[in-house]
C-alpha positions as CSV (number, residue, x, y, z in Angstrom):
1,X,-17.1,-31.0,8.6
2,X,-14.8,-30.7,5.7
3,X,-13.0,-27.0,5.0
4,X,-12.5,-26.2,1.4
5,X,-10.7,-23.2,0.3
6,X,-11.8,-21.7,-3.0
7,X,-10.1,-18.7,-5.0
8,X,-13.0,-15.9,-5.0
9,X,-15.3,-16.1,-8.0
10,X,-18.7,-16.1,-9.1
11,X,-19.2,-19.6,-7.9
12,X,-17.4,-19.3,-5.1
13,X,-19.3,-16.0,-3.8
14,X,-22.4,-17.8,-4.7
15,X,-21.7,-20.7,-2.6
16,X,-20.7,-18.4,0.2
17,X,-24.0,-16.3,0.3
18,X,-25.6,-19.4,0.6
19,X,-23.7,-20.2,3.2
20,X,-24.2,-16.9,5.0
21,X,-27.8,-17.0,4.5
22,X,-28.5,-20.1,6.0
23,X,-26.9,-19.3,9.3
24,X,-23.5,-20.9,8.0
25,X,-19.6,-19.4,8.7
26,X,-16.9,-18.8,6.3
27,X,-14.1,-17.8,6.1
28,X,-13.3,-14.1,3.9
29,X,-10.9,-11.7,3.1
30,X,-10.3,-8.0,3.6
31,X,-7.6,-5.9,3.4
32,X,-6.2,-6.4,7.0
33,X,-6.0,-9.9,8.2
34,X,-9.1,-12.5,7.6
35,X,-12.7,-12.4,9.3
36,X,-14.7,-15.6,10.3
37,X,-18.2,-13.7,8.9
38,X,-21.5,-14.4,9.8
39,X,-24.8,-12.2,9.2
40,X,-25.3,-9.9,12.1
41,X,-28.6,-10.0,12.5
42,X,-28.6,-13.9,12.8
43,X,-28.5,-14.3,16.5
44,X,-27.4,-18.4,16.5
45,X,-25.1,-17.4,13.8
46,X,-23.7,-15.0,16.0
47,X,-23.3,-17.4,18.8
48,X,-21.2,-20.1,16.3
49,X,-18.7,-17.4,15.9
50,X,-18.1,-17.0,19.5
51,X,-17.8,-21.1,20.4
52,X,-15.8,-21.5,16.9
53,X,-13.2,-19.0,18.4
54,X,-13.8,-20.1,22.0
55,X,-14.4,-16.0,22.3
56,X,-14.9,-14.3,25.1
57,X,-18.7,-13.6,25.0
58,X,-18.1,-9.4,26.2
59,X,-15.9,-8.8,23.6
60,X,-17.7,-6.8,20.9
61,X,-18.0,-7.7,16.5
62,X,-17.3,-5.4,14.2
63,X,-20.3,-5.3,11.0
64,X,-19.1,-5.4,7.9
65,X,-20.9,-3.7,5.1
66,X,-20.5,-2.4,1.1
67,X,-19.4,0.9,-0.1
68,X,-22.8,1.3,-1.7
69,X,-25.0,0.4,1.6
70,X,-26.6,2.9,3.7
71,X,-25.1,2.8,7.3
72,X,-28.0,4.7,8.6
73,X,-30.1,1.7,8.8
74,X,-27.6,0.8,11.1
75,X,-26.6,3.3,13.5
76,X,-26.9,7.0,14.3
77,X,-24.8,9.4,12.1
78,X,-24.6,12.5,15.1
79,X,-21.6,14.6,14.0
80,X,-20.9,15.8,10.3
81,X,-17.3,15.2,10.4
82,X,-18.3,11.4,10.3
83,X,-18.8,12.0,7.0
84,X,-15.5,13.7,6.1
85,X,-13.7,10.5,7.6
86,X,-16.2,8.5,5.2
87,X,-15.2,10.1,2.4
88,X,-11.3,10.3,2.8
89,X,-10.8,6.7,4.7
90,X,-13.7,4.6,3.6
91,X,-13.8,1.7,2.0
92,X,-10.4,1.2,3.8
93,X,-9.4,-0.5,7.4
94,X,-11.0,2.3,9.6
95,X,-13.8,1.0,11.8
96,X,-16.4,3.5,13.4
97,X,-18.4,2.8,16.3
98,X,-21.5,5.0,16.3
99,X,-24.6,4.8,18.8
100,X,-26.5,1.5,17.4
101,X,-30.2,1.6,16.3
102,X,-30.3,-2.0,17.3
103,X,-30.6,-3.7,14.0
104,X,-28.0,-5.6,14.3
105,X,-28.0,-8.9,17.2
106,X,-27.6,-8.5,21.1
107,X,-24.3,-10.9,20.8
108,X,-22.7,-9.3,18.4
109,X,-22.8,-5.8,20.6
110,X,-22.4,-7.8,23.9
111,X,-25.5,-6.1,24.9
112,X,-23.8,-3.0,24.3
113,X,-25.6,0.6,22.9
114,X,-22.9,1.3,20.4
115,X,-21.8,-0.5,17.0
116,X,-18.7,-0.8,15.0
117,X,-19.1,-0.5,11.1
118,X,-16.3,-0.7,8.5
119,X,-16.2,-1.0,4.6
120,X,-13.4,-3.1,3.7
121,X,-11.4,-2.6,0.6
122,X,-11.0,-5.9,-0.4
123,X,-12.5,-6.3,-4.1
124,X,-13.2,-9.6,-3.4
125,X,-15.1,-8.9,-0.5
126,X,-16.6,-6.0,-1.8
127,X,-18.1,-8.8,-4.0
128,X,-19.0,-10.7,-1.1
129,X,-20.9,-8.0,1.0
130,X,-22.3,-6.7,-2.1
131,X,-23.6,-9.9,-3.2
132,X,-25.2,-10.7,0.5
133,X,-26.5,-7.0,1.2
134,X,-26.5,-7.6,4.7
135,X,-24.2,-6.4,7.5
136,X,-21.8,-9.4,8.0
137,X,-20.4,-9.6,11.5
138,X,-16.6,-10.7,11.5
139,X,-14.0,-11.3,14.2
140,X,-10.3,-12.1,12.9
141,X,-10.7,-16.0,11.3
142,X,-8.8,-17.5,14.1
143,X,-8.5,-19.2,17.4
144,X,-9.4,-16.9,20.4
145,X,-5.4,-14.8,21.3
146,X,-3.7,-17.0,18.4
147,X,-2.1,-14.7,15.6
148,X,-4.8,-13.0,13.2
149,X,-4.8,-14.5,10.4
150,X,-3.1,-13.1,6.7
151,X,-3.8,-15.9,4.2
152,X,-6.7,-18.7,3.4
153,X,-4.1,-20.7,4.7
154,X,-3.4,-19.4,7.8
155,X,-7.8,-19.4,8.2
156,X,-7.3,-23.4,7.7
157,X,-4.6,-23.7,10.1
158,X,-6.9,-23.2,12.9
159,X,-10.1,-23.6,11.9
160,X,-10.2,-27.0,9.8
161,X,-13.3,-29.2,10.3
162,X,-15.1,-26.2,11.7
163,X,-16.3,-24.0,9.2
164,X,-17.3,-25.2,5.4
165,X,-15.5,-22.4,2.9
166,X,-12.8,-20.0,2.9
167,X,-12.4,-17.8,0.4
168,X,-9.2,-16.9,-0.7
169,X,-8.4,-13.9,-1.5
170,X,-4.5,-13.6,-1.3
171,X,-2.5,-12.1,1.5
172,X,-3.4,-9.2,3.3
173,X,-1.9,-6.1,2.0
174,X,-2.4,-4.1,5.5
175,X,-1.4,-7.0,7.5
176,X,-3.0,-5.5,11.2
177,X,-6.7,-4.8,12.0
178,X,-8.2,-1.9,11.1
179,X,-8.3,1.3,13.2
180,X,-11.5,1.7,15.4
181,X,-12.7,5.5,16.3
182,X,-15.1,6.2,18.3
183,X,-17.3,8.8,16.7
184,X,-20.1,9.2,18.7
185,X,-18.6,12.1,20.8
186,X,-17.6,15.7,19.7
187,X,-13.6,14.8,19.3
188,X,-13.4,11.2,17.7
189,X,-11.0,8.9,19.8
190,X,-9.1,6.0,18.5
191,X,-10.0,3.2,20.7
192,X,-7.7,0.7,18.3
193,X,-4.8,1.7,16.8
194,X,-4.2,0.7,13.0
195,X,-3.2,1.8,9.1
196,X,-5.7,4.8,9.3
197,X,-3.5,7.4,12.6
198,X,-4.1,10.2,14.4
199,X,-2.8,12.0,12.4
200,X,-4.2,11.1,9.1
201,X,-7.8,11.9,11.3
202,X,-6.8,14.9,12.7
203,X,-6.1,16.2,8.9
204,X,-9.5,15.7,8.4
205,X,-11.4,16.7,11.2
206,X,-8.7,19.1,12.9
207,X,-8.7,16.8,16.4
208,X,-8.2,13.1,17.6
209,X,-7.8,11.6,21.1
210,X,-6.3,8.1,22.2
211,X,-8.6,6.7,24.4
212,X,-7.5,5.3,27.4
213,X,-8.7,1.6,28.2
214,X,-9.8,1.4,32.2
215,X,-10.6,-1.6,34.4
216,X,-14.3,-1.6,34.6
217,X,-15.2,0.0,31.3
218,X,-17.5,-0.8,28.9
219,X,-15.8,-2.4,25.8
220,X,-16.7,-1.1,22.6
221,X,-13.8,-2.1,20.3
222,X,-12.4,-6.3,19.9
223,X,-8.7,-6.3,20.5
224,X,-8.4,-3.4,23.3
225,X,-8.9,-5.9,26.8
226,X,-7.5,-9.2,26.4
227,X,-4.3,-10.4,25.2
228,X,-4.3,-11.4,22.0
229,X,-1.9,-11.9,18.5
230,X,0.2,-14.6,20.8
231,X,2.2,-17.5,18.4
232,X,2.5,-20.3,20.1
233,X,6.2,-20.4,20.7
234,X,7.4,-18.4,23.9
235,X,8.2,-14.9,22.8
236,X,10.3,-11.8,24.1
237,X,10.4,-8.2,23.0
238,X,13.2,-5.8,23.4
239,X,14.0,-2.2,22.7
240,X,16.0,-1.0,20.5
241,X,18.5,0.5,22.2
242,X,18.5,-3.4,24.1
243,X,19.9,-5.1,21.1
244,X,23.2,-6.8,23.3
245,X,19.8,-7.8,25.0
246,X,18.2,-9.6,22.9
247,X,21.6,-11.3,21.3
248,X,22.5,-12.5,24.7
249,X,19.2,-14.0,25.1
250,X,19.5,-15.5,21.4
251,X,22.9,-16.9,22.5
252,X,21.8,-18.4,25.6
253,X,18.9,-20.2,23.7
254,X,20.9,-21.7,21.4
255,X,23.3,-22.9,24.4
256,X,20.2,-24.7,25.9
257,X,19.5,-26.5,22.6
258,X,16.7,-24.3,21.7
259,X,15.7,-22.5,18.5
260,X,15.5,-18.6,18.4
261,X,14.9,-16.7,15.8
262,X,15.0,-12.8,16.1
263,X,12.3,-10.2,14.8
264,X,13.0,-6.7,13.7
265,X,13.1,-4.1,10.6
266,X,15.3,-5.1,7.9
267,X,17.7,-2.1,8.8
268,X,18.6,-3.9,12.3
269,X,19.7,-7.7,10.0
270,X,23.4,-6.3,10.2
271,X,23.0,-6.8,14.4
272,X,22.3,-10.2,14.1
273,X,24.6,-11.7,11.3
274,X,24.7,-15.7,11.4
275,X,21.4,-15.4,13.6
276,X,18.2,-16.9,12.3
277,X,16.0,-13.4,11.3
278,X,12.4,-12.7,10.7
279,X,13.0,-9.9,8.5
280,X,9.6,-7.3,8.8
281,X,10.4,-4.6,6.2
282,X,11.8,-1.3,6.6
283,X,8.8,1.2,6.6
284,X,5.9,1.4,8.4
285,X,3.4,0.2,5.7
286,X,5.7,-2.8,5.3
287,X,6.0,-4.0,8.9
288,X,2.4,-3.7,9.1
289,X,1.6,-5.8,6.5
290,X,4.5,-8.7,7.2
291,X,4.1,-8.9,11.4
292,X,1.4,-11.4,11.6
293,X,3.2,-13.3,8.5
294,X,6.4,-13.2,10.2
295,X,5.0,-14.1,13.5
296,X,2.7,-17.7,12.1
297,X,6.3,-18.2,10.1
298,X,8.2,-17.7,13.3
299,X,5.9,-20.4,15.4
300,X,6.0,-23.1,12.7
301,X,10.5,-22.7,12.8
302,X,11.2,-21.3,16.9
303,X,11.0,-22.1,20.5
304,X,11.5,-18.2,21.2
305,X,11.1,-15.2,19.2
306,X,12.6,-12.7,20.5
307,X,11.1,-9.5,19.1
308,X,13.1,-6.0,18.4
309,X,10.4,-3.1,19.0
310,X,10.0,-0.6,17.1
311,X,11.9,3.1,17.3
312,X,8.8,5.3,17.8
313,X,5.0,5.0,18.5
314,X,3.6,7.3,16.0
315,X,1.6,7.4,13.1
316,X,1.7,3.5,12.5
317,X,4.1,2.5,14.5
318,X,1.4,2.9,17.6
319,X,-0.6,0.1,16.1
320,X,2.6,-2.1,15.9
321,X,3.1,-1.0,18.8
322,X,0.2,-2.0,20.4
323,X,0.7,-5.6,18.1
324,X,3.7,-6.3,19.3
325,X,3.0,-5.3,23.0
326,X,-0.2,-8.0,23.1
327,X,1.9,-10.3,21.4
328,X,5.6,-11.2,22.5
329,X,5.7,-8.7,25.7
């Protein structure tokens, strides 16, 4: 199978419905990283998503719809403050996982009662979803645990020959998957960290909880039970206050012949002077968007990246965090 990788257009969304609606996979856009979409009701579509990945088969999709469609032919709405999150956060990278009227396939839930809905704010795949009015199912457009994927590029890196389009739609301004609250209980909980925090719910709704992920349980968000967002270079991660750390560890690398590279906020360059640095940004926002980047720039150059973590875990650091934990702890 040939991959082609088309800017998004009329054409090019055109092709891709087609594509969609005949049980095909492409390759799309949103504002966090790339999704390898299918339509969700499709059951055998489903199922090419999961061998295309090599995904593990219990780990749950996330359906993918416009800001104009009517998520109650989807799931059940049971709390009002759903709606208040809906109308600050939505379209935006916040995914909710409601109590599913079963609509949408038995593959893409894992068999599972509950379903996770998100409106990205993509334009371009606004124009997509819009143009297929369907819930699209889509996993990050990359090899099961490799590093999401930020540009139509990145897409082709890991799946070339195995899906027909990818439609490119620039680089990912958010840069780390959307934020996944659970909102079929009384209190939503975040069961993924992301751009959308705690505390940016809690202004809304007055509460949040973290949930916390247990052997055993049921798994109702991708990207909370196996380790994922790995480059494929070795990696290490060190606190901050462990920067002698991490330049011993650079030092020794290059002893050994090997090539490090460090990882950290822009204000933390001065530590490593003559040191190859991935430089993330300074802010928040800007670390978000740059860590996969950095990370698929980082495998391509480094035998090690040696990762500085981040000063605090709130607000969104926590989904850094989280990132950076699953992949170069």
């Amino acid at each position: 199978m040939e991959t082609i990788i088309k800017k998004i257009d009329d054409e090019s969304i055109a092709e891709a419905k087609e594509i969609l609606l005949n049980g095909g996979l492409i390759g799309m856009p949103t504002e966090t990283v790339y999704g390898l979409a299918a339509v969700g009701t499709d059951s055998e579509a489903v199922k090419k998503i999961y061998e295309v990945k090599g995904r593990p088969s219990d780990n749950p999709l996330i359906a993918h719809v416009h800001k104009n469609y009517d998520i109650n032919k989807l799931v059940y709405v049971s709390h009002d403050y759903v709606y208040k999150l809906m109308e600050s956060y939505m379209p935006g990278p916040l995914t909710l996982v409601f109590d599913s009227k079963g609509v949408i396939c038995k593959e893409a839930v894992c068999g599972g009662e509950t379903l996770a809905v998100r409106m990205p704010s993509h334009k371009g795949c606004q124009k997509l979803l819009a143009a297929v009015d369907m819930p699209i199912v889509a996993p990050s457009a990359n090899l099961s645990k490799h590093t999401s994927p930020v540009t139509a590029m990145h897409v082709y890196n890991d799946l070339n020959g195995k899906i027909p389009l990818i439609l490119d739609g620039g680089k990912c301004a958010g840069g780390i998957e959307s934020t996944v609250l659970d909102v079929t209980g009384k209190v939503p909980r975040i069961l993924r960290a992301g751009l959308i925090t705690r505390e940016m719910v809690e202004r809304i709704v007055g509460a949040c909880e973290i949930a916390e992920h247990k052997e055993g349980d049921r798994v109702r968000s991708p990207g909370v039970k196996y380790r994922h967002y790995r480059p494929r270079c070795e990696t290490a991660l060190f606190a901050e206050n462990e920067l002698d750390k991490a330049n011993r560890l650079y030092d020794e690398q290059i002893a050994a012949g090997k090539r490090p590279y460090i990882m950290c906020a822009d204000y933390l360059d001065e530590h490593f002077k003559g040191k190859n640095v991935l430089k993330l940004g300074n802010t928040g926002e800007e670390i978000a968007s740059n860590l996969y980047d950095k990370l698929l720039e980082g495998e391509t150059e480094a035998d090690i990246i040696i990762a500085i973590a981040m000063p605090r875990e709130d607000g969104v650091y926590l989904g850094i965090m989280n990132r950076l934990r699953k992949s170069c702890g």
